[in-house]
N, C-alpha and C positions, 0 to 999 in steps of 0.2 A: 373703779375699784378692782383689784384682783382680788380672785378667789379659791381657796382651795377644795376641791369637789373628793368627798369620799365615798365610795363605791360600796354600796350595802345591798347584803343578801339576807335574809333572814326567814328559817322556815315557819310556817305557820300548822297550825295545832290540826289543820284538814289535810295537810300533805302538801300543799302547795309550796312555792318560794316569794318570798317579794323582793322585789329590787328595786328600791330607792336611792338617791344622793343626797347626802348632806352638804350643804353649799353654805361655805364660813369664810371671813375673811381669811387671808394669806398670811396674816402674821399670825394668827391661832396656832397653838403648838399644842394647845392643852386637851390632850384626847379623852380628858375625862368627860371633860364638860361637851367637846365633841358626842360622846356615846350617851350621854346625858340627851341631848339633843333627841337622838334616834328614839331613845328610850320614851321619850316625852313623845314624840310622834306614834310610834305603838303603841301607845296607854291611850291614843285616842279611836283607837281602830275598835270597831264592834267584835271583831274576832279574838281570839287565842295567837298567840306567836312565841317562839323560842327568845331564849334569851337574847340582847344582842351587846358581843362582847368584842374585842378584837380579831378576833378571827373572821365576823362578817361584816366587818367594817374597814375599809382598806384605804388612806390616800391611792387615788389614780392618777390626777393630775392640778394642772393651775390653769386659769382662764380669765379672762376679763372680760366682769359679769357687764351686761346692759345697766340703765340707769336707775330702771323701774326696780330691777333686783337688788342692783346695790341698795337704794334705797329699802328697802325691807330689809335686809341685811344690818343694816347700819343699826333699824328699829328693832328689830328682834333679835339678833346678834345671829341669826341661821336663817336655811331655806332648805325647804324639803323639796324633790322632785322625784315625784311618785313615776315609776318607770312600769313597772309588773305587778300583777296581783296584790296590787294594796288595796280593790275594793272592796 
């Protein structure tokens, strides 16, 4: 499966930054449901964080995810990968 990987920054309410990817399939165009995604991941965080709108949310690139992922993918329609400061 290809994937398309968007690059998310997002400040948090302590002064920190987090940076996570959203990992969706490649024919998704629809960045609502995209930032919907992210938004569902930071409502699960015990802390505070800044909005997340397009401005920290960015396509970076396309990749072709492994099987394990696709398959989650497939099930969930996304994948988060927590990069910084998401604990």
């Amino acid at each position: 499966m290809k994937i398309s990987v968007w690059d998310t920054y997002v400040a948090r309410k302590d002064g920190k930054t987090m940076h996570f990817d959203i990992l969706v399939p490649s024919t998704m165009e629809d960045k609502d449901s995209i930032f919907r995604y992210g938004r569902t991941f930071l409502s699960s965080k015990p802390f505070q964080t800044a909005e997340l709108t397009p401005k920290e949310c960015k396509f970076c690139h396309m990749e072709q995810a492994p099987e394990t992922l696709a398959d989650i993918i497939n099930e969930k329609g996304y994948y988060i990968i927590e990069m910084e400061n998401c604990e």
